[in-house]
C-alpha atoms as one frame of an Amber mdcrd trajectory, in Angstrom:
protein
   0.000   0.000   0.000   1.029   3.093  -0.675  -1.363   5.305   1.107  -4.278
   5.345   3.586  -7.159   8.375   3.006  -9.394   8.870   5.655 -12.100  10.948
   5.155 -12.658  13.490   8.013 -16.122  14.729   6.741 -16.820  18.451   5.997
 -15.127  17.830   2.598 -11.766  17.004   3.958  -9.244  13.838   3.904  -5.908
  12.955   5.863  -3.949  11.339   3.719  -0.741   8.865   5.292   2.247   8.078
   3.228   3.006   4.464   4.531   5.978   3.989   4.406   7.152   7.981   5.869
   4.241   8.248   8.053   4.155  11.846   6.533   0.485  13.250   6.456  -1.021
  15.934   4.515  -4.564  16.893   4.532  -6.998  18.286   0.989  -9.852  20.032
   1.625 -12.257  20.892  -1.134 -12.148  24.403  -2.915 -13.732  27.087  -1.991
 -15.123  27.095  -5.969 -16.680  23.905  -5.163 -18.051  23.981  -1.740 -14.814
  23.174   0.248 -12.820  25.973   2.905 -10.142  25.927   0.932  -8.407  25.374
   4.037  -5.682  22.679   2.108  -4.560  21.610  -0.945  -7.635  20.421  -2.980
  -7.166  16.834  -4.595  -6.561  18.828  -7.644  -3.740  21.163  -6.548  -2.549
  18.034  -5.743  -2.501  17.018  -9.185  -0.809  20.135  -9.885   2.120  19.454
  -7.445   2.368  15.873  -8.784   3.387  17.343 -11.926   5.422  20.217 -10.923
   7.617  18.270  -8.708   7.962  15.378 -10.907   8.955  17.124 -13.374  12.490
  18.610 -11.064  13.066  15.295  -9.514  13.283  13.682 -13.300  15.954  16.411
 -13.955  17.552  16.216 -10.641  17.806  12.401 -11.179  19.198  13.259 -14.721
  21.263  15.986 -14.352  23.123  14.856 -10.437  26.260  14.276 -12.112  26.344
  17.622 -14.183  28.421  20.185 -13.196  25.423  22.849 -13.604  23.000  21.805
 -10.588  19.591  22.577 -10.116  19.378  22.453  -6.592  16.996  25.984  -5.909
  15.559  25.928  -8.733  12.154  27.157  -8.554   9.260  25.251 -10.183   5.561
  27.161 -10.360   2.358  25.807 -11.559  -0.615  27.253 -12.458  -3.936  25.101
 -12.787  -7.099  25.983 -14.692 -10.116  24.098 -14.074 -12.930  23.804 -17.016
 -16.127  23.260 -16.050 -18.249  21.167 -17.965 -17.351  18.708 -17.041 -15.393
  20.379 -14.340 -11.990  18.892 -14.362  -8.066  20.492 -14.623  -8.158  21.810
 -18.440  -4.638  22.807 -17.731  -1.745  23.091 -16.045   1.546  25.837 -16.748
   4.444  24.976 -15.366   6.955  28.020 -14.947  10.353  27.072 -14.080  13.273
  29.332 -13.131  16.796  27.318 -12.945  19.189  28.946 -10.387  20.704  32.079
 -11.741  23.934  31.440 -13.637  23.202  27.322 -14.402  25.595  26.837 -17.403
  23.787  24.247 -19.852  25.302  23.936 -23.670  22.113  23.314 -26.159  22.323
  19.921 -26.296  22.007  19.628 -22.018  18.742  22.293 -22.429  17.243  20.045
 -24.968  17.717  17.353 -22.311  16.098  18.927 -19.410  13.241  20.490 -21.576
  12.388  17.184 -22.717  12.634  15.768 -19.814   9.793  18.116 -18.560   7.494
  16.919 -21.125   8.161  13.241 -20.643   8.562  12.856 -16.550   6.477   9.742
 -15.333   3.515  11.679 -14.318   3.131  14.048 -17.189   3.141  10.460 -19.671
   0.134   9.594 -17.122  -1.628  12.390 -17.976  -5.072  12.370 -20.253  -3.468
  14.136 -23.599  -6.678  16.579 -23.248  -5.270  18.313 -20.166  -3.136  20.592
 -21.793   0.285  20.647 -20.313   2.229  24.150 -20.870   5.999  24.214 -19.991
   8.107  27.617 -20.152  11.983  27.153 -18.739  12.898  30.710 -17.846  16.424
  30.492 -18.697
């Protein structure tokens, strides 16, 4: 198993990684009858993306001499609404200031961004938008 969701009620869930212990709660949004008091399952989906996408080049790139530790990674979702579900998500991301990358090591890492595990797992109709702000 690799997590246990309990729902709390009131449009919230703890959520236990099993193997960390670590918890983190979702709450509903506040577009859609939640407190917004959490990450929504969504944003969730959001972070999924963002973060898989830095670990994939962090895997990649660990033996570089450019690093990316600090970079910064921003996502934006957009829901659509009939039927409401994430329409898309823009990912913004800002490598450290002074990363030195020939072409061939950007073409690399951009593709990596497009090809991480969770952005292949995707549905190809949530549009996926990813700017590297070299």
């Amino acid at each position: 198993m690799t997590t246990e969701i309990i729902y709390k009620g009131s449009l919230r869930c703890d959520a236990t990684h099993v193997r960390s212990k670590t918890r983190i709660s979702t709450d509903a949004p506040v577009d859609n009858k939640g407190k917004g008091e959490a990450f929504s399952p969504s944003d969730l989906l959001a972070v999924a993306l963002g973060t898989c996408i830095i670990t994939t080049i962090g895997i990649k790139t660990d033996d570089w001499e450019s690093s990316f530790e600090g970079t910064r990674v921003e996502v934006i979702k957009t829901m659509n609404q009939d039927p409401r579900r994430v329409g898309q998500l823009a990912v913004d991301i800002y490598p450290p200031t002074g990363i030195q990358l020939d072409d061939k090591q950007r073409k690399i890492v951009e593709n990596i961004a497009h090809t991480c595990p969770v952005a292949k797992s995707l549905h190809p109709d949530l549009k996926q938008i990813v700017t590297f702000h070299w």
